[in-house]
C-alpha positions as CSV (number, residue, x, y, z in Angstrom):
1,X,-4.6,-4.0,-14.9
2,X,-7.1,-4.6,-17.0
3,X,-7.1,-3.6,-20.7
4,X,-9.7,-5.0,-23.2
5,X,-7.8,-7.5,-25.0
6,X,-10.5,-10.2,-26.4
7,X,-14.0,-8.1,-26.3
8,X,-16.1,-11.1,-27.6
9,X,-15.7,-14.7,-25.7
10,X,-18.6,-17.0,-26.1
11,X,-20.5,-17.9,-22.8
12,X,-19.5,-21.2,-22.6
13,X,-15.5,-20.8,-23.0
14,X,-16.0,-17.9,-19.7
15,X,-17.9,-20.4,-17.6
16,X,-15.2,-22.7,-18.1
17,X,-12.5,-20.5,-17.3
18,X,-14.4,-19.2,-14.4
19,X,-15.4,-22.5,-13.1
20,X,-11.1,-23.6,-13.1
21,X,-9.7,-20.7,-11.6
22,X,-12.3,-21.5,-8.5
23,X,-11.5,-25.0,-8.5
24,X,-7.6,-23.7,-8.0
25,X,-8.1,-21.8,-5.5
26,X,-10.9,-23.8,-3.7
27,X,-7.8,-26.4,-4.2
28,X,-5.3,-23.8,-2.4
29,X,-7.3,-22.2,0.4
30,X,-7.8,-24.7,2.9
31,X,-4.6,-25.5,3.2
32,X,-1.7,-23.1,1.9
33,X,0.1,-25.2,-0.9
34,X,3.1,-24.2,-3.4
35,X,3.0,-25.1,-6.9
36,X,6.7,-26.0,-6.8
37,X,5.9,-29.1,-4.3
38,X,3.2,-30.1,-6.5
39,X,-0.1,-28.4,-5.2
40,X,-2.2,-25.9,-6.9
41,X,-0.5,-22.1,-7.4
42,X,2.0,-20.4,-8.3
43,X,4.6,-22.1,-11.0
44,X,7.3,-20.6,-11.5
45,X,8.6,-19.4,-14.9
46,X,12.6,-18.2,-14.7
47,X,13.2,-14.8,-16.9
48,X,16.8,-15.2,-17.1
49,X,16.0,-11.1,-15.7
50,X,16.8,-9.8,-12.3
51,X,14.8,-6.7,-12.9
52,X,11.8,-6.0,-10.4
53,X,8.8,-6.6,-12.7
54,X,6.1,-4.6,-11.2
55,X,3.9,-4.4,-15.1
56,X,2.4,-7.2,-16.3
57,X,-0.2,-7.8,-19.3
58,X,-1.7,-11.7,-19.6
59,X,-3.0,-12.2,-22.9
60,X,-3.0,-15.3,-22.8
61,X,-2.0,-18.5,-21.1
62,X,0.7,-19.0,-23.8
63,X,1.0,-14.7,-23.9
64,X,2.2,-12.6,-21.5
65,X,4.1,-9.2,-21.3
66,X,6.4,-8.2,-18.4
67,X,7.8,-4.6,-17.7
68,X,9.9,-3.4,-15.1
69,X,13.5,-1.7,-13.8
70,X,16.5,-0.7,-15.9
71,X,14.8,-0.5,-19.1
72,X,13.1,-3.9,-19.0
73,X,10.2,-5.6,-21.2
74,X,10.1,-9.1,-21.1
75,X,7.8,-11.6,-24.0
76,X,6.8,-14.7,-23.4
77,X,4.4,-16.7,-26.2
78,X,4.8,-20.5,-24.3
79,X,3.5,-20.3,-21.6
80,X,6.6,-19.1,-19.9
81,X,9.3,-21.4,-20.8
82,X,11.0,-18.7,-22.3
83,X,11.3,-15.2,-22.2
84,X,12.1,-12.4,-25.1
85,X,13.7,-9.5,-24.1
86,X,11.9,-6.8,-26.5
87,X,12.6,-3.7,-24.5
88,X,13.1,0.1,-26.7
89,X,16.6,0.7,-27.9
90,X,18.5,2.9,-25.7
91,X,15.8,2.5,-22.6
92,X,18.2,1.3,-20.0
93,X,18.0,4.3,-17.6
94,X,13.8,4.0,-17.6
95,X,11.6,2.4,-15.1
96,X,8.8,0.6,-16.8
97,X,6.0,0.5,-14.0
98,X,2.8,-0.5,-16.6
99,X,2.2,-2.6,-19.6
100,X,-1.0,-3.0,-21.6
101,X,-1.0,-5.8,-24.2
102,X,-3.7,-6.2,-26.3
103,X,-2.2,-10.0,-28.5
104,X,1.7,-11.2,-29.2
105,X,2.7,-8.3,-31.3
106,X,0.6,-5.3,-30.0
107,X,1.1,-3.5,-26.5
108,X,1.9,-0.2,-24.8
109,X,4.4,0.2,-22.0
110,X,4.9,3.5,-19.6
111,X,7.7,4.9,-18.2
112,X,7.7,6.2,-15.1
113,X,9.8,9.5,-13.6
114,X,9.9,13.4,-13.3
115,X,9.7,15.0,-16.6
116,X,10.6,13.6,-19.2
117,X,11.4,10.0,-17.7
118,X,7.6,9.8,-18.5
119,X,7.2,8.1,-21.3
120,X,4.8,6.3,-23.2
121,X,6.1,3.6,-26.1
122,X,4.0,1.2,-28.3
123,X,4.6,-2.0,-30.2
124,X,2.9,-3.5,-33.2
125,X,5.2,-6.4,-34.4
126,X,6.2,-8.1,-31.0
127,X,9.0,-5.8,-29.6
128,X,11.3,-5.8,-32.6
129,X,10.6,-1.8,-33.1
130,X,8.9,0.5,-30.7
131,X,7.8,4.0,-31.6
132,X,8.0,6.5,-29.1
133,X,3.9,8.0,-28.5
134,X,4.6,10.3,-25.6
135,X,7.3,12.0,-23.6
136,X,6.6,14.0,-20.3
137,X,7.5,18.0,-20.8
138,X,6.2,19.1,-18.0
139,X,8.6,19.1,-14.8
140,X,5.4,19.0,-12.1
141,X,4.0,15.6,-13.9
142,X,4.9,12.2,-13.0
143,X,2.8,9.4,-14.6
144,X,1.6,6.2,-12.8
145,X,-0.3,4.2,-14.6
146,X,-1.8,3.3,-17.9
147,X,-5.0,1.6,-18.9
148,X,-7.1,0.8,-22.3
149,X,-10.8,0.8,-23.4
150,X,-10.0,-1.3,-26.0
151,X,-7.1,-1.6,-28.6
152,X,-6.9,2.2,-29.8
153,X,-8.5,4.1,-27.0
154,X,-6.4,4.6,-23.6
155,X,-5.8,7.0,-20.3
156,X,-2.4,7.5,-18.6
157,X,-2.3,9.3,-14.8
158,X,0.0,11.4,-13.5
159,X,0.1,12.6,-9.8
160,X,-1.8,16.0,-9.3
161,X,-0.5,19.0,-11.2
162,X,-1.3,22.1,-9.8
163,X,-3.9,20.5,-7.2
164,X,-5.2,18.1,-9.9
165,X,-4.6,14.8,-11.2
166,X,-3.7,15.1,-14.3
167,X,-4.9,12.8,-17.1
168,X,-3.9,12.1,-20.7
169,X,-5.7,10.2,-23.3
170,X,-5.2,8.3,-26.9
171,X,-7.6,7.2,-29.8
172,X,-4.7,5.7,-31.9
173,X,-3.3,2.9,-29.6
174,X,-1.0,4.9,-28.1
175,X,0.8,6.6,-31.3
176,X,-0.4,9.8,-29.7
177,X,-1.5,11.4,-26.2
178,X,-3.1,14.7,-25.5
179,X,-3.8,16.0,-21.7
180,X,-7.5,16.3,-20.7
181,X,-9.0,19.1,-18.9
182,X,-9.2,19.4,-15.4
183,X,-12.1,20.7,-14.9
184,X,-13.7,17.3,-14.2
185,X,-11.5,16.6,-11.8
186,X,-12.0,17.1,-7.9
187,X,-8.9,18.7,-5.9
188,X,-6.3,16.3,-5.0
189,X,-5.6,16.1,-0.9
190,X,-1.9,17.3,0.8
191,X,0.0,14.8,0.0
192,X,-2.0,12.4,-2.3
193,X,-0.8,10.4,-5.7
194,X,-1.0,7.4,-7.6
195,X,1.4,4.7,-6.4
196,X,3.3,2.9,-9.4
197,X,3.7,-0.4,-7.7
198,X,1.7,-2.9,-9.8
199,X,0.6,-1.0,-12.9
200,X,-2.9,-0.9,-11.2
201,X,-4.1,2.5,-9.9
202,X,-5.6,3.2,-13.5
203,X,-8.2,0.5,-14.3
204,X,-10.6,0.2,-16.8
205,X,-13.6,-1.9,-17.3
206,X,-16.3,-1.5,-20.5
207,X,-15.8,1.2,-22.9
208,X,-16.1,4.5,-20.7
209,X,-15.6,3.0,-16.7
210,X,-12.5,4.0,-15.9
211,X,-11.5,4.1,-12.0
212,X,-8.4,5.5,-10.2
213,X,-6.5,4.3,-6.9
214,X,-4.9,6.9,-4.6
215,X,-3.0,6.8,-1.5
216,X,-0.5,9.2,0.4
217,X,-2.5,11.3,2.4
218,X,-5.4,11.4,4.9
219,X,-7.5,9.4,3.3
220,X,-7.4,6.5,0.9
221,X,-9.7,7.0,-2.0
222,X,-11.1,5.7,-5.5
223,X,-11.6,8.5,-8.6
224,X,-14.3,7.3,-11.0
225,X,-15.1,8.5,-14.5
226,X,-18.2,6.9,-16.8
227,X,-17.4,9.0,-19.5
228,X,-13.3,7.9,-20.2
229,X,-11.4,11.0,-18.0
230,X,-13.5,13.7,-18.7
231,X,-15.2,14.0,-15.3
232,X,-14.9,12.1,-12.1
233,X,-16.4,11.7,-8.4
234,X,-14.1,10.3,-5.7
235,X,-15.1,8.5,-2.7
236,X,-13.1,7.4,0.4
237,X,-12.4,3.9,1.3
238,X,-11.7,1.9,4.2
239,X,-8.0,1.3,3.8
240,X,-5.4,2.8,5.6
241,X,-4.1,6.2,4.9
242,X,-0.7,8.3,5.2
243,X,2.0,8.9,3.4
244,X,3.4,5.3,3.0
245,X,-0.2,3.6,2.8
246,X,-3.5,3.8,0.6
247,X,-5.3,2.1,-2.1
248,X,-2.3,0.4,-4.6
249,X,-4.8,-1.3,-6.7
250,X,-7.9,-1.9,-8.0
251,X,-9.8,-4.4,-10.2
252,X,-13.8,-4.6,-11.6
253,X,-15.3,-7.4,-12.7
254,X,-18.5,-5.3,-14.1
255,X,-19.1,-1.7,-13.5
256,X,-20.6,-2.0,-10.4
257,X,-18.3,-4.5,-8.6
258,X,-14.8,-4.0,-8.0
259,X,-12.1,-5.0,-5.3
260,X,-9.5,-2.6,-4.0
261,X,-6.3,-3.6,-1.9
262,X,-3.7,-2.1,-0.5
263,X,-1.9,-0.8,3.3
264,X,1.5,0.2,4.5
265,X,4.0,-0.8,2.2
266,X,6.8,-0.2,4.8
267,X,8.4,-3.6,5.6
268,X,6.9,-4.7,9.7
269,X,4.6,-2.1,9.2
270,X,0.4,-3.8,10.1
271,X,-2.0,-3.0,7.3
272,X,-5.3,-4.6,9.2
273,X,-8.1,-3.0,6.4
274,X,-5.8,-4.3,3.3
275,X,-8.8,-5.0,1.1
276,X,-12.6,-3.3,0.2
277,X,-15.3,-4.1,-1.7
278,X,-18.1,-2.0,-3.7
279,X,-21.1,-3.0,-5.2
280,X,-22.0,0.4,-6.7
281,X,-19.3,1.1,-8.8
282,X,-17.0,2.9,-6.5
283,X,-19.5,5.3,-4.7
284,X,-19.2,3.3,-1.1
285,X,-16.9,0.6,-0.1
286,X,-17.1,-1.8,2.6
287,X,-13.9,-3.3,4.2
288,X,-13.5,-6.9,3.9
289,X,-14.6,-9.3,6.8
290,X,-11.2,-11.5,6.4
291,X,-8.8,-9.3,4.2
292,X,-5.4,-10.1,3.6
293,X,-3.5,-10.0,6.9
294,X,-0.4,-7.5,5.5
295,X,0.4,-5.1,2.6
296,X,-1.0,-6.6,-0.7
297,X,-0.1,-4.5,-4.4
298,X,-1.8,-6.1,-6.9
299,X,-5.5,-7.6,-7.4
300,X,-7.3,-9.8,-10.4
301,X,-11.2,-10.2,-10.4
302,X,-11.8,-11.7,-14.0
303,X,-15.0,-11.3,-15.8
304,X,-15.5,-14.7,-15.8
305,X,-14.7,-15.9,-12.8
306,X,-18.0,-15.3,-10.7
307,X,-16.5,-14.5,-7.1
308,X,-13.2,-15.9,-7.5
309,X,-10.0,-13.4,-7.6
310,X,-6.5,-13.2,-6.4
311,X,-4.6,-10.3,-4.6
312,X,-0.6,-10.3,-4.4
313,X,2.2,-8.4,-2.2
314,X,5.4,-9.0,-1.5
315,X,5.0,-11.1,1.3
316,X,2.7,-13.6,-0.4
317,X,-0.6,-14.1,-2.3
318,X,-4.1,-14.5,-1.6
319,X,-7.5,-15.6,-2.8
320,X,-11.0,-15.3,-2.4
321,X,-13.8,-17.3,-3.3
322,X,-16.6,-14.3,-2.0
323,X,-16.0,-11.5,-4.5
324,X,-13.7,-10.0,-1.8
325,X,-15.2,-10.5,1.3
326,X,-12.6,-12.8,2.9
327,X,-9.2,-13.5,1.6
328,X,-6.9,-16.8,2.5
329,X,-3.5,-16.9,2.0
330,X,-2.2,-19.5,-0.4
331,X,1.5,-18.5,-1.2
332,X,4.2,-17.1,0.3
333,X,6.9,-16.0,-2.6
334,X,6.9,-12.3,-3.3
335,X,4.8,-10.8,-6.5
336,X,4.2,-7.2,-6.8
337,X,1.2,-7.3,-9.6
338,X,-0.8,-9.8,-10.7
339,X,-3.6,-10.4,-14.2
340,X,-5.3,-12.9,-15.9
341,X,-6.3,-13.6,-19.4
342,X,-9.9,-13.8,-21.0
343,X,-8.7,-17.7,-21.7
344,X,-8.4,-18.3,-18.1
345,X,-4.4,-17.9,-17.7
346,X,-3.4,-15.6,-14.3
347,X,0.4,-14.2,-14.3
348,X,1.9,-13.0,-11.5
349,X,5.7,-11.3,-11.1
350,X,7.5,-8.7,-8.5
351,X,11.0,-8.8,-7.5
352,X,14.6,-10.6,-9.0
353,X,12.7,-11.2,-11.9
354,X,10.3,-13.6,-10.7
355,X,7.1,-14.2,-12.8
356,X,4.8,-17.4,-12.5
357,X,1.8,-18.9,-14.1
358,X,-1.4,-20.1,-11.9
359,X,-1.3,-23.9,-11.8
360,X,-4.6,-25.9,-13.1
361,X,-3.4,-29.5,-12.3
362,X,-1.0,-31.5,-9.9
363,X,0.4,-32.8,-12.6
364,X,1.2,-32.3,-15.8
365,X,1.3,-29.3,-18.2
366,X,-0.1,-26.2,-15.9
């Protein structure tokens, strides 16, 4: 995901940031190294949850926000050494699939389901209370993913409605959601939807870019609006199509260029075009040279990190140091979604509760 949590960083702070995460994973790619023997990656940060934690918000590295089965929505303000459980009263039956966060107290989680398992609830004092903004009534919707311009203005996706994605938008911060026309919107294939499996088929980038990932049919392809949902163009990309495989996920580090991954999510199953790139802003992509050699979820390109990014799956986790053009495995634990914070801090989780923190140093504090 990629919500606007700190719109003004001062050039030198991004460089920085930029300049460590590509010394990690210049650190990592040669030679594949876990950060629990001591190299540069992934540290591990126990939840005390066994919940499969497939929404994720970095704010920070001190700030993150986890979301995921039964009901669960996870805190953590140091750095991971503990985590708050702040989920909704009575939200046990939900699946939480998405989180936006946009600082410690403030953040938006979705609910995914048929009808009214779709929910959308906010946050504005750190989990304590949680206000309910929207709640699906219409038994043909089923919302994916959420994303945010910046701190009040927002999209949520459901799959296609009546042969049309359906889209619904908020100016408050989530406190309230009305559905878009769909007029804008081209026809949806037999067969194709958002897949909910890293909170990252609904990205956003600048304050009208907004792009969408789909999968489940034919073809693979990438929606893209520049004026916040109203109208859209879709293009198809490289990846592999049907009804288990497509594009799961999508990041931008600009308008123009963006990174999508995905495959076969079937267990066994060879996804050989896991990864594309675009420098146009979605309207061609080009398949990676080396992409990821299986099924990968969830992808971070951050702002500031030049050609550096990261791309998780539940058979490990990959970098790049060529904006996408070829991807080297660096970890083999299991994440499902993966996002890093304007201050240089990259969060991963997935499965039995795991979530981790990228690793700066051998030693020391991370």
């Amino acid at each position: 995901m990629t919500p606007m949590r700190a719109v003004i960083r001062k050039p030198a702070v991004a460089g920085m940031c930029g300049a460590v995460l590509a010394a990690v994973l210049a650190a990592a790619l040669p030679a594949p190294a876990r950060a629990e023997a001591g190299g540069p990656g992934w540290r591990l940060t126990p939840t005390g949850s066994d919940a499969r934690l497939r929404g994720l918000a970095a704010v920070g590295r001190d700030v993150a926000w986890l979301a995921g089965s039964g009901g669960t929505v996870l805190r953590t303000t140091d750095g991971g050494r503990s985590w708050r459980d702040v989920a909704p009263a009575g939200a046990a039956g939900l699946e939480f699939r998405d989180v936006e966060a946009f600082d410690a107290r403030r953040a938006v989680v979705l609910a995914i389901g048929e009808g009214d398992a779709s929910r959308v609830y906010r946050t504005s004092d750190g989990g304590r209370t949680w206000t309910l903004g929207f709640q699906n009534d219409d038994p043909k919707a089923f919302y994916d993913c959420v994303t945010f311009f910046d701190a009040r203005h927002g999209l949520a996706v459901s799959d296609p409605v009546d042969g049309r994605f359906r889209i619904i938008s908020t100016r408050d911060g989530g406190r309230s959601w009305r559905v878009l026309p769909s007029e804008g919107m081209p026809p949806a294939l037999e067969g194709e939807a958002g897949f909910a499996a890293s909170g990252q088929c609904l990205v956003s980038h600048g304050g009208r870019d907004v792009w969408l990932a789909t999968g489940g049919a034919s073809r693979s392809r990438v929606f893209h609006s520049r004026d916040r949902g109203l109208t859209w163009t879709v293009t198809d990309t490289p990846l592999p199509a049907g009804p288990a495989a497509g594009v799961f996920a999508v990041a931008f580090r600009d308008s123009r260029h963006g990174i999508a991954v995905g495959g076969d999510y079937r267990p066994g199953e060879p996804s050989p075009k896991a990864a594309a790139t675009t420098s146009d802003g979605g309207r061609t992509w080009r398949v990676a040279a080396r992409p990821p050699a299986e099924y990968r979820s969830g992808v971070a390109w951050p702002v500031y990190a030049g050609p550096a990014a990261l791309a998780v799956g539940p058979t490990g986790s990959d970098g790049t140091l060529t904006g996408g053009r070829t991807w080297t495995r660096f970890d083999t634990g299991s994440f499902d979604t993966v996002d890093c914070a304007p201050d240089g801090g990259c969060w991963a989780a997935g499965e039995q509760g795991r979530a981790a923190r990228l690793a700066f140093t051998r030693t020391g504090r991370p």
